[in-house]
C-alpha positions in Angstrom: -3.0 -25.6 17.7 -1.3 -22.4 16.6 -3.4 -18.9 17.7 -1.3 -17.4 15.5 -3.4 -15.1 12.5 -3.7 -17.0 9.2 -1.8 -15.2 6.8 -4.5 -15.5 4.2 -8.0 -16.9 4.6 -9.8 -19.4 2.5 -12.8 -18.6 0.1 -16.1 -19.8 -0.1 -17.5 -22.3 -3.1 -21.2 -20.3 -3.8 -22.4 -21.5 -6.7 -26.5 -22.7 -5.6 -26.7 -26.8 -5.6 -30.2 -25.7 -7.8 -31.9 -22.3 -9.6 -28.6 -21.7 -11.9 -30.2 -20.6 -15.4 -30.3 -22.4 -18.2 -28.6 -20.0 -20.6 -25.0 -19.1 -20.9 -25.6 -15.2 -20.6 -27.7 -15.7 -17.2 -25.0 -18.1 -15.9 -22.3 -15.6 -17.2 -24.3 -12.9 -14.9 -24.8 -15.5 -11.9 -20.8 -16.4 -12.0 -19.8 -13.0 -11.9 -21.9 -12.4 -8.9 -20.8 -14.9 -6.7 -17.1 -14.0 -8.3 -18.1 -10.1 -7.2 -19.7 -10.6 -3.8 -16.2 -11.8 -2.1 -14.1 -8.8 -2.5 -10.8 -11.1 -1.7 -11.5 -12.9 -5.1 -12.3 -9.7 -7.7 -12.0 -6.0 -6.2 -14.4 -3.4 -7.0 -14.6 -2.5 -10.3 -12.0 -5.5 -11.5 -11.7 -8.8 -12.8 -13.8 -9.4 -16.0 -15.7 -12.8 -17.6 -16.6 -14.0 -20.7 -18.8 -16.6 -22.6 -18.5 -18.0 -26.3 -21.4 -19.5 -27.7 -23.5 -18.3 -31.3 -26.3 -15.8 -32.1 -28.4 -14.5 -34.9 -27.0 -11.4 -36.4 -29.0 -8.6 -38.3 -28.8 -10.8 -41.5 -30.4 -13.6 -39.9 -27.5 -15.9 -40.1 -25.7 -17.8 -37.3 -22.3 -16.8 -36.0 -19.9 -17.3 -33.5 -19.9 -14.7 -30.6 -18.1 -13.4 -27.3 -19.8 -11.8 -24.5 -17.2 -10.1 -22.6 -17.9 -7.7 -19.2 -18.1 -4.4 -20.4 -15.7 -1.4 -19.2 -16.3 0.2 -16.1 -19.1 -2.5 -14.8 -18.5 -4.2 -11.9 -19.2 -7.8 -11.6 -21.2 -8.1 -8.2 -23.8 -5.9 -9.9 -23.4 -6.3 -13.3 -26.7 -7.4 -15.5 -26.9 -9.2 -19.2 -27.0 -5.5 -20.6 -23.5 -4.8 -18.8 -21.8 -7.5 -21.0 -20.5 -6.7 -24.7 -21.6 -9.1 -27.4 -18.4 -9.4 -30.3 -18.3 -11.2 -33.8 -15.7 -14.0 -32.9 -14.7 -15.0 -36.2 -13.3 -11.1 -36.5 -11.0 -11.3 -33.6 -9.5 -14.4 -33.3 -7.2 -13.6 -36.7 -5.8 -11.1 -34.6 -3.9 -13.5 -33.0 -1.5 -13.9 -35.7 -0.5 -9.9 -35.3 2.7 -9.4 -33.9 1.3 -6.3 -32.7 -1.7 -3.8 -31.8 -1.7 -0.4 -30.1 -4.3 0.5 -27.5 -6.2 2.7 -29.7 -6.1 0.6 -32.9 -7.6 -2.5 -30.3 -10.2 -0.1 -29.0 -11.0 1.0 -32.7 -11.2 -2.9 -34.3 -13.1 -4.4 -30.9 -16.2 -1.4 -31.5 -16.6 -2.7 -35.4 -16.6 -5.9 -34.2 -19.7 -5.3 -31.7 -23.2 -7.1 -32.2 -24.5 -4.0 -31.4 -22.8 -0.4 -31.7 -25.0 0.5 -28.3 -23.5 -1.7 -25.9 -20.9 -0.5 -23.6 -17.6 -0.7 -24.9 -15.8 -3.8 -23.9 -13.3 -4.8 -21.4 -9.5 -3.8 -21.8 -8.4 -7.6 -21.4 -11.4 -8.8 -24.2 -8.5 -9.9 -26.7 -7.2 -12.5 -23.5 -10.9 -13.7 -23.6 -11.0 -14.4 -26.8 -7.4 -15.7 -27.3 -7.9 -18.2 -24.7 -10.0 -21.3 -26.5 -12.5 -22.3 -23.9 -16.1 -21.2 -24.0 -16.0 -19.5 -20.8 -12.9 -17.4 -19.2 -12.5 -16.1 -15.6 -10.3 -13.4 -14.5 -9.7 -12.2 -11.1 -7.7 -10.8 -8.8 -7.5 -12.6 -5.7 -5.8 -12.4 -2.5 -5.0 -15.8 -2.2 -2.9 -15.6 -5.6 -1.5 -12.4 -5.6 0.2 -13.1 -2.3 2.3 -14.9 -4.5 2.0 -12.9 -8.0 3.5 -10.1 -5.6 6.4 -11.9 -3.7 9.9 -11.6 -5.1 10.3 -15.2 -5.8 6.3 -15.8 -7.3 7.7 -17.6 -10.3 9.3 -20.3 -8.1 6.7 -20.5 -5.4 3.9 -20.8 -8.1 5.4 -23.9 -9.6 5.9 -25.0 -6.5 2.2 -24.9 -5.6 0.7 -25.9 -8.7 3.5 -27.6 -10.9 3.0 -28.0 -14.7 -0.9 -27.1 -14.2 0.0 -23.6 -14.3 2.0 -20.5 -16.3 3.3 -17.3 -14.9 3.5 -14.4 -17.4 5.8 -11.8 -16.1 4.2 -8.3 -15.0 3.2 -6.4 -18.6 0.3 -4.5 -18.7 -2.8 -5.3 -20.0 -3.3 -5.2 -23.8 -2.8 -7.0 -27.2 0.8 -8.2 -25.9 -0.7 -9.8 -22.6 -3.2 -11.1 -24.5 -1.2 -13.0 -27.1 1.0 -14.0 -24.1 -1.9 -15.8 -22.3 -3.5 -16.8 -25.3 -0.4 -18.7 -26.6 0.6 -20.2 -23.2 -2.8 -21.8 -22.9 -3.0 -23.0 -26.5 0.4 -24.5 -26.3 0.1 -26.5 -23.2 -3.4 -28.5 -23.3 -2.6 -29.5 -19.4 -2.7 -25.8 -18.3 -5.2 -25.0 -15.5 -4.4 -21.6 -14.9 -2.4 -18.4 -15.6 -1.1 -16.1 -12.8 0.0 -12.8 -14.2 2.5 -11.1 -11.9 2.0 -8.4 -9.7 -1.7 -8.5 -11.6 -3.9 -11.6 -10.9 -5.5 -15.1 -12.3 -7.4 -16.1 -15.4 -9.1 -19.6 -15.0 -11.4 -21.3 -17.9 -13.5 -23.8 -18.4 -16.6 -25.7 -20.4 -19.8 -23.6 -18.6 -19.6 -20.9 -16.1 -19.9 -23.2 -13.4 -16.9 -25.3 -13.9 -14.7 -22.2 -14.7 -16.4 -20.7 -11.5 -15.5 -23.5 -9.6 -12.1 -23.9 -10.7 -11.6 -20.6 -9.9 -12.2 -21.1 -6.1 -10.3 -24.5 -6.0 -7.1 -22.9 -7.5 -7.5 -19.9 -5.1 -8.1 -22.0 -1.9 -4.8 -24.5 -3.3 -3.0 -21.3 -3.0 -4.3 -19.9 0.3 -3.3 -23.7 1.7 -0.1 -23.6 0.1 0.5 -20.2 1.8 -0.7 -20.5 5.2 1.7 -24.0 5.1 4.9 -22.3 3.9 4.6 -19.7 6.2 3.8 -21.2 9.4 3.4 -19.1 12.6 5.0 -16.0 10.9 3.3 -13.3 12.5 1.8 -11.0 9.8 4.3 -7.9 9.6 6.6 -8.8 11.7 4.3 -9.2 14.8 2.9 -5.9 17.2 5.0 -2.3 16.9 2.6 -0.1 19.4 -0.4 -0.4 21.1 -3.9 1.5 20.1 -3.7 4.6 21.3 -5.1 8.1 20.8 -8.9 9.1 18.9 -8.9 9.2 15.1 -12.0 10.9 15.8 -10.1 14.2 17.0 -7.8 14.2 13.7 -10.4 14.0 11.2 -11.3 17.4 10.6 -7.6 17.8 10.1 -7.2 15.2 8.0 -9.9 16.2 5.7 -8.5 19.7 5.1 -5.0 18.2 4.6 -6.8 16.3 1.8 -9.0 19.1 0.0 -6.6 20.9 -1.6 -7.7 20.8 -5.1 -11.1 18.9 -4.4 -13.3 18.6 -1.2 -13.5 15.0 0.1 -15.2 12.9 2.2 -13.5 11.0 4.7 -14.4 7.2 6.0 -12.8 5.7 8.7 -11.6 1.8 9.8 -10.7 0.6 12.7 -11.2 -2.9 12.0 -9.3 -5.9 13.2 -7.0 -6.5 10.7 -6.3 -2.4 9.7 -5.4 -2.3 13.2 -2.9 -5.1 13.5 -1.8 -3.2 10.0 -1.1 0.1 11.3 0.3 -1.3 15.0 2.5 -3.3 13.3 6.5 -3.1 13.0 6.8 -3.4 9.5 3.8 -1.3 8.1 6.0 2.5 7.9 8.3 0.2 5.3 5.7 -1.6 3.5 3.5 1.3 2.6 6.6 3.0 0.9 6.5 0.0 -1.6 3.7 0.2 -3.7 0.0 -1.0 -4.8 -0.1 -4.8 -5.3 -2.2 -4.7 -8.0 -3.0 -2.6 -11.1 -6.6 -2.5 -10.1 -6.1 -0.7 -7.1 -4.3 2.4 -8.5 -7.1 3.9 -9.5 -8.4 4.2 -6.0 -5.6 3.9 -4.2 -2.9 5.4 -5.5 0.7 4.0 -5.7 1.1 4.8 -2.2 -0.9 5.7 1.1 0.1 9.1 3.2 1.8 7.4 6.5 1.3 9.4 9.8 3.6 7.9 12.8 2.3 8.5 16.0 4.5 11.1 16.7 3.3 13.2 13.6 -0.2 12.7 14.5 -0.5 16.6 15.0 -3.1 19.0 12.8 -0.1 21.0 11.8 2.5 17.6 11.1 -0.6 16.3 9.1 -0.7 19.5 7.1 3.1 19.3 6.5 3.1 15.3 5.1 -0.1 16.4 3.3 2.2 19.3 1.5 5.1 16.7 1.7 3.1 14.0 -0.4 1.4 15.9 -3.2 5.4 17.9 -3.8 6.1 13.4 -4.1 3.4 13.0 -6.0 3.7 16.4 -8.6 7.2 15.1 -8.8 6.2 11.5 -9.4 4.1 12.7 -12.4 6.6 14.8 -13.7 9.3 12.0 -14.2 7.1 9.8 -16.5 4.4 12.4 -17.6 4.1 12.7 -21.7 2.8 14.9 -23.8 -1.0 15.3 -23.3 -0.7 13.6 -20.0 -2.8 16.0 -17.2 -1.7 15.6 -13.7 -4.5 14.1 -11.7 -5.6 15.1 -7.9 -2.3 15.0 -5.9 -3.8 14.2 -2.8 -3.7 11.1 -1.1 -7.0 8.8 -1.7 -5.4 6.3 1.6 -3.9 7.7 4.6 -2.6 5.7 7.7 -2.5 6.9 11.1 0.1 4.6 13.5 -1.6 3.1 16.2 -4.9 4.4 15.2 -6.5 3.4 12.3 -7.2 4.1 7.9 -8.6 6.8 6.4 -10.0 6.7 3.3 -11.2 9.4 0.8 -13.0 10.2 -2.1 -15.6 12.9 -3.8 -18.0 11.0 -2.6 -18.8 8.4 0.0 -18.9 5.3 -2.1 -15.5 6.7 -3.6 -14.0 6.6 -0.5 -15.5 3.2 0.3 -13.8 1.9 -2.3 -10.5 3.8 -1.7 -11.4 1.7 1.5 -12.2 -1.5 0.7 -9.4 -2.0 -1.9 -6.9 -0.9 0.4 -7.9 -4.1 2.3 -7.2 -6.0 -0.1 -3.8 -4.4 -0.5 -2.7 -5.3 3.3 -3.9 -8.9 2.9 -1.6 -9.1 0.0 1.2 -7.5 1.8 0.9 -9.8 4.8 1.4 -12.9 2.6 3.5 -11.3 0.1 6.2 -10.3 2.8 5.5 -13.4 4.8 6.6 -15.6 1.7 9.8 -13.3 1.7 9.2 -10.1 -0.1 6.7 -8.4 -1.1 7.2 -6.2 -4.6 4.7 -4.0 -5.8 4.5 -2.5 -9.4 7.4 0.3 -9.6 6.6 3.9 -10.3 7.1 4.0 -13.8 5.0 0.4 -14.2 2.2 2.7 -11.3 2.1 5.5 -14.0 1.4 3.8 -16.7 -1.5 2.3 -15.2 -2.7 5.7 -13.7 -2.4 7.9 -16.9 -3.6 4.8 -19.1 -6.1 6.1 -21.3 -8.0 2.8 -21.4 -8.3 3.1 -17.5 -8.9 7.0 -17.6 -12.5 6.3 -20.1 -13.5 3.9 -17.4 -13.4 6.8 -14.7 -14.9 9.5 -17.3 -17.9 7.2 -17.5 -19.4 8.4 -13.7 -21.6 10.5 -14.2 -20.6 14.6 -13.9 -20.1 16.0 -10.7 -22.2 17.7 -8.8 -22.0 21.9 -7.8 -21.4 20.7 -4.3 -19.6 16.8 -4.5 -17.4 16.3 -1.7 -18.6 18.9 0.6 -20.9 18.3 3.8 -23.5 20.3 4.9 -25.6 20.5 8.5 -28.5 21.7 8.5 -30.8 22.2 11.8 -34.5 22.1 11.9 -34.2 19.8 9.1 -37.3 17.9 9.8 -39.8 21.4 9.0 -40.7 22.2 5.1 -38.1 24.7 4.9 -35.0 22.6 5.6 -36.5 19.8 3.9 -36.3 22.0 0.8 -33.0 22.9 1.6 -31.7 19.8 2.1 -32.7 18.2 -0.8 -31.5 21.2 -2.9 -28.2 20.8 -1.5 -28.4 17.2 -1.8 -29.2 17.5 -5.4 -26.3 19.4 -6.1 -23.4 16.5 -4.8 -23.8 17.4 -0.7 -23.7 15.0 2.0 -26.7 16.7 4.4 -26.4 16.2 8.1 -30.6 16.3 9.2 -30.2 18.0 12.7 -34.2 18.8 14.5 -36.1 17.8 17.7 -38.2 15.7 15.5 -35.6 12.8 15.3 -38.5 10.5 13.2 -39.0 13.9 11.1 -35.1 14.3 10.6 -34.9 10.9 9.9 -37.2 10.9 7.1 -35.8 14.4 5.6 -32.4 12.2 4.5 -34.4 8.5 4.3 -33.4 9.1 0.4 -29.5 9.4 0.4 -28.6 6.4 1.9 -24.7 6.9 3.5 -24.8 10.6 1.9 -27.2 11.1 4.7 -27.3 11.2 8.7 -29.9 12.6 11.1 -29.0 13.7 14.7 -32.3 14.1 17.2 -31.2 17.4 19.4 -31.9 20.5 20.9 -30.2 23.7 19.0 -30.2 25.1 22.8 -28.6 22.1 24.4 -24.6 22.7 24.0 -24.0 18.7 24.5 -26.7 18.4 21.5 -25.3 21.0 19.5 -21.7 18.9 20.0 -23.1 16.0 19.6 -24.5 16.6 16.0 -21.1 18.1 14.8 -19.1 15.0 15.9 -22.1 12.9 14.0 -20.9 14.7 11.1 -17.6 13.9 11.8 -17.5 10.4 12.3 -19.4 10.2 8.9 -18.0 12.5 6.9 -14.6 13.8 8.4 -16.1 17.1 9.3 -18.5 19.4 7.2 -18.1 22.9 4.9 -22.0 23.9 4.9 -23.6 25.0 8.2 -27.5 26.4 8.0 -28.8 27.1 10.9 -32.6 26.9 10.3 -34.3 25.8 14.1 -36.9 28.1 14.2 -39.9 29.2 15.9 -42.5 32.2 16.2 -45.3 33.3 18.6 -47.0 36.8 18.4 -48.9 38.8 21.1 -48.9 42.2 22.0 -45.6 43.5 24.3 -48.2 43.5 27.8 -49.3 40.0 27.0 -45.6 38.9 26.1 -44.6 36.3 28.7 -40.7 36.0 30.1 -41.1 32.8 28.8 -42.3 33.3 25.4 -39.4 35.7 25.2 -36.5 33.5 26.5 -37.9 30.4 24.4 -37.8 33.0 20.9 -34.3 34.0 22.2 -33.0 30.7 23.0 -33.6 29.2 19.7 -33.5 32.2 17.4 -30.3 33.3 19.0 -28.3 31.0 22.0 -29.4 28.2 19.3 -27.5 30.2 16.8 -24.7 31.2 18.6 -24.1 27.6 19.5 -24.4 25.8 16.2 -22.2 28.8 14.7 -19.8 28.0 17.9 -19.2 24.2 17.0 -19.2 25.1 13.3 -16.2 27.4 13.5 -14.1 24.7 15.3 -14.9 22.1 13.1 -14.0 24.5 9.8 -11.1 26.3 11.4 -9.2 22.7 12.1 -10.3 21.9 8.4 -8.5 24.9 7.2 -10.2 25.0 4.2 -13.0 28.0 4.5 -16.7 27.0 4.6 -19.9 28.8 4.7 -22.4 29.5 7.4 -25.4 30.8 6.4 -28.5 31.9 8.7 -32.3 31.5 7.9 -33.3 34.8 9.4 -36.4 36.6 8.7 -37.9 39.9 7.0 -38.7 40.9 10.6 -34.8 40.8 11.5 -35.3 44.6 9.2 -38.3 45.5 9.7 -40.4 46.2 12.9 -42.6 43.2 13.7 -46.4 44.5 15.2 -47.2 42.1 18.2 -44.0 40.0 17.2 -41.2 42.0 19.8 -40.0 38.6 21.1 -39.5 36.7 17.4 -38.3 40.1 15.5 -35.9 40.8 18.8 -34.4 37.6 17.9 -34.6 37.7 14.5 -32.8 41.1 15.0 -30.0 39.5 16.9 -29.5 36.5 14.6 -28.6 39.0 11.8 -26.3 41.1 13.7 -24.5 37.7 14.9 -23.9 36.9 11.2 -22.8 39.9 10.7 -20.0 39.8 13.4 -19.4 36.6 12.8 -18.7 37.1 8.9 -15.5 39.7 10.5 -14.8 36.9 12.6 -14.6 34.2 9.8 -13.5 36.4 7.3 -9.2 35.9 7.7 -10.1 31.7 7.4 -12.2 31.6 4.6 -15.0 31.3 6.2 -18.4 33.3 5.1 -21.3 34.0 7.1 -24.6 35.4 5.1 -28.5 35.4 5.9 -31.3 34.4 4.0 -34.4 36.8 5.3 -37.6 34.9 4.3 -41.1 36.1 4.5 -44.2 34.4 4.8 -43.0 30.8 3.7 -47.0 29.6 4.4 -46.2 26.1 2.8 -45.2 23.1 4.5 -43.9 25.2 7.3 -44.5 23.9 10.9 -44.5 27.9 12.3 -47.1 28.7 9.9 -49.1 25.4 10.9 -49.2 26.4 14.7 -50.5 29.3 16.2 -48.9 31.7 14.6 -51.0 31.6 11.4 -54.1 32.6 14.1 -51.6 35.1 15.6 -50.9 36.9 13.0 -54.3 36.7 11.2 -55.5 38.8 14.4 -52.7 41.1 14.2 -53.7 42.4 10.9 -57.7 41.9 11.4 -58.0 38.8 9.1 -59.2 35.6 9.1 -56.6 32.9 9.0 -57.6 31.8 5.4 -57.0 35.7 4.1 -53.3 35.6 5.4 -51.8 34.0 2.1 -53.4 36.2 -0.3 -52.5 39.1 2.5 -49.0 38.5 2.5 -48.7 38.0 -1.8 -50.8 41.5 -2.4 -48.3 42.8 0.3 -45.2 42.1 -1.8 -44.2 43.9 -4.5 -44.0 41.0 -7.0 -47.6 39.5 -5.5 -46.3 36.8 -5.5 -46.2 33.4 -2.9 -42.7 32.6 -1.1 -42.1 28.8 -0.9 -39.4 26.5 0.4 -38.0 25.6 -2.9 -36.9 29.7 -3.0 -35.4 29.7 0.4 -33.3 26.8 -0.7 -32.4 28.4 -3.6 -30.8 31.1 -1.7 -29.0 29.0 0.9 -27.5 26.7 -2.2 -26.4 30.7 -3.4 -24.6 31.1 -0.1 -23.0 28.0 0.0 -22.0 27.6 -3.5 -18.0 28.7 -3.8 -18.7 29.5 -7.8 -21.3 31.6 -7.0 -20.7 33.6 -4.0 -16.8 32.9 -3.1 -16.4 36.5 -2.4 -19.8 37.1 -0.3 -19.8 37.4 3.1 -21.7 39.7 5.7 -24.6 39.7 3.1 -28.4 39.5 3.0 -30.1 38.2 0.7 -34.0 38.6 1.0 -36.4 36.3 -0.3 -39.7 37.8 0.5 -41.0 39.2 -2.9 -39.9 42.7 -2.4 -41.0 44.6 1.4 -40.1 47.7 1.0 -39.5 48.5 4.7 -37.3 45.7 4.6 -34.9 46.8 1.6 -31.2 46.8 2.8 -29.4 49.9 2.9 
């Protein structure tokens, strides 16, 4: 028995033995699912199904109709309202045209909707409807595209499934492709599927289920097929180098190499078969080729950024970084028309010999599917080649894709970006009411939020609500292991971070006579060695980055102004300001900005205010603890009540590029106006 990889792996048949619905539409949604859930038979985002039946239409009469996926749905999650309902009887004349441009196509498929508010359908709709069988499958699967991308697929398709199936040379999608399919099928009454080359499969049949199930059988017949022609052919040419070296150290210089025009987030395999990928002898050829499939452009790119284990220096990283987006402004300059707007040029895959994938995006589920679709790419690579060759789509076939307007409205449908997408932020004493607040503020603006507190429960809780946008880290802002520990959290997650608050805090008040070496040492240990430490890590995590960042201190009104019975807390306080201070000159010549928020009497949801210090400082100023709000808002010269919602505010000030890129060294008081603590 052979111990030798599969080149390709079978699929699984998921359609329930009972509970299928009864309707067309809701087995339409159930095949999709099952079609969606296994990402080696439709990608993220790709493939699309249909279903022909009749409805009622606003007269009240009976008419044929399509439901079609519509554009920019994906089918693993798609619901009934995702698909677009057409008037049949208008489209199928089309197929006499001889031709039809994209934006005429567009135009004639939204008069022909049941409804003008359903999402505008697929690209490929036209196939759907060209192909007479009430419901149409199309995927892109791993098990035939191993062959849709080798050099001899024609051949090796009719080899597998003989007269049962038609190849249609590589064109891309549109009216032409769909009058291509259309007519093959309608021609030949024995057809059982279409393989498009270098694209995917399209599969029909009389209910969802049996087009479903077809689907799977013609896939697995080509995954046998496969695995039989090729034997024990080790996938890529067998074992190059051996594992070596920690991704984990690289990533902070990966991420900057990747930033240029956009910050990114940064995800990171190591998985079986990436490994055997990126060990491998022929992986530095085969990434040079091209995407397998027009699907994964989007996300992909034509090609990943390659780092050989040699190069897998911050400062070679930064040069094939500069190297690939001169390839790729290039690239876009050779086919680019007029109107055409050069996207990111920064790689959205990169490969690191020996050590594992990288993949990036604006946000985290971006870069999981940058991910996840370069999986499917090696899986067609390792058939592909195995079965001889593997050939991709060229550049000028990659551009069209890319710049296709069609495929460009299916991107401009997420929603707008957030102030802060891409970029990470850590934020300690994030369990307390103040960094709650300013976590979710920066949250709410795009940012992934690193949770760092004592309070790991607390901490948890404060990012419960951005699932992987979110990580909490249990630690002690005095501990140096802690502090390191939460930084490489960060890391691992996000590829490193461009937003650092530190925002541990505590307070205690007593006269100087009563002030105990501990009490001082614990206000200095957070309020300052906590400071220093967190700022410590941060620098080396932004400086490898290269790309700036923004540190920004919660400090306090007392860092200004003389504190009565408060020498240890406004000592500290002092000393936290002047450590911004020197660390804005220190930060300055990398981008880096350092600025303090000085709050004052934040009474709500504060843990400080909820201890002893409320009683503490009711006694300093002869009040009762329930007089100390109303003290401290006649106090100010606004009278007015400081909250946690306005301390965020000013951090998300701080941290925001747009709004204060050219700040640094600055404080900005939030306290309603004390005037013993007005800057000068």
């Amino acid at each position: 028995m052979s111990t030798v990889t599969p080149i390709i792996d079978h699929v699984e048949d998921l359609w329930p033995s009972e509970g299928a619905p009864d309707d067309a539409l809701g087995q339409l949604v159930l095949a999709s699912h099952l079609l969606g859930a296994n990402r080696a038979v439709s990608n993220f985002g790709g493939g699309n199904t249909s279903a022909k039946g009749t409805t009622i239409d606003h007269t009240g009469r009976e008419i044929n109709a399509m439901w079609v996926k519509g554009s920019g749905s994906d089918l693993a999650t798609m619901g009934p309202e995702h698909f677009t309902g057409l008037k049949l009887d208008e489209i199928l004349p089309l197929l006499d045209r001889e031709e039809m441009s994209d934006e005429d196509m567009v135009a004639y498929l939204a008069q022909s909707q049941l409804d003008p508010k359903m999402p505008r359908a697929s690209i490929e709709t036209l196939l759907h409807a060209f192909v007479p069988a009430p419901h149409v499958h199309h995927t892109h699967p791993d098990g035939i595209n191993v062959l849709a991308g080798t050099a001899d697929g024609e051949r090796l398709i009719a080899e597998c499934f003989g007269d049962e199936a038609a190849w249609i040379p590589y064109i891309r999608p549109g009216f032409t492709l769909s009058k291509q399919v259309g007519l093959a099928v309608r021609d030949n009454p024995n057809l059982k599927l279409v393989v498009l080359a270098k694209h995917g499969l399209i599969v029909w049949g009389e209910t969802a289920e049996e087009a479903y199930r077809k689907t799977i059988e013609v896939i697995n017949q080509a995954v046998a097929f496969v695995n039989e022609k090729t034997g024990d052919v080790s996938r890529f040419g067998g074992r190059k180098v051996e594992p070596a070296g920690s991704l984990q150290e690289l990533l902070p210089a990966i991420r900057g190499a990747v930033s240029s025009e956009r910050a990114k987030v940064l995800t990171v395999d190591t998985s079986e078969r990436v490994m055997e990928f990126v060990c491998s002898e022929q992986a530095e050829r085969l990434v040079k080729v091209g995407a397998p499939c027009p699907d994964h452009l989007v996300h992909t790119k034509r090609l990943p950024l390659w780092i050989s284990r040699e190069n897998a220096t911050p400062e070679k990283i930064a040069e094939l970084a500069e190297q690939y987006r001169a390839d790729y402004r290039a690239y876009f300059e050779s086919f680019a028309g007029e109107g055409d707007v050069a996207g990111d040029p920064d790689p959205r895959v990169v490969l690191v010999e020996g050590m594992g994938l990288v993949s990036t995006g604006t946000t985290t589920k971006l870069s999981k599917v940058s991910r996840d679709l370069y999986h499917r790419a090696i899986e067609v690579i390792a058939g592909a080649e195995a079965l001889g060759e593997f050939v991709s789509l060229d550049a000028a076939e990659s551009f069209a894709i890319e710049y296709w307007p069609l495929e460009l409205y299916k991107l401009a449908q997420a929603p707008k970006p957030g102030e802060l997408q891409g970029k990470v932020a850590l934020v300690t004493g994030g369990a307390g009411g103040i960094g709650r607040a300013i976590i979710d503020t920066l949250a709410s603006a795009g940012a992934c939020v690193v949770s760092f507190d004592l309070d790991a429960e607390g901490a948890a809780d404060a990012v419960a609500a951005y699932g992987d946008r979110g990580v909490a880290v249990a630690g002690d802002v005095t501990s140096e292991d802690a502090v390191a520990e939460a930084f490489r959290a960060a890391v691992e997650a996000f590829g490193g971070v461009d937003i650092v608050v530190s925002n541990a805090g505590i307070a205690s008040s007593s006269s100087i006579e009563e002030t105990s070496l501990a009490e001082w040492n614990r206000n200095h240990a957070i309020l300052t060695t906590g400071y220093f430490l967190v700022s410590r890590e941060a620098f080396k995590v932004l400086k490898a980055q290269d790309t700036g960042g923004s540190v920004v201190f919660i400090a306090s009104k007392n860092s200004l102004v003389a504190g009565k019975n408060a020498a240890a807390y406004s000592s500290a306080k002092a000393a936290e300001l002047h450590l911004a201070r020197c660390l804005a000159e220190e930060g300055g010549a990398h981008g880096i900005r350092v600025n303090t928020v000085n709050p004052d009497a934040v009474l709500q949801g504060s843990k400080i205010w909820g201890s002893s210090w409320r009683e503490e400082r009711a006694a300093a100023y002869n009040l009762d603890p329930e007089q100390l709000d109303e003290h401290y808002r006649q106090r100010n010269t606004l009278k007015v009540s400081i909250y946690p919602g306005d301390i965020a505010e000013a951090v998300i000030h701080f941290a925001s590029e747009r709004r204060s890129g050219k700040s640094t060294g600055n404080i900005l008081n939030v306290d309603g106006g004390v005037p013993a603590a007005y800057s000068r």
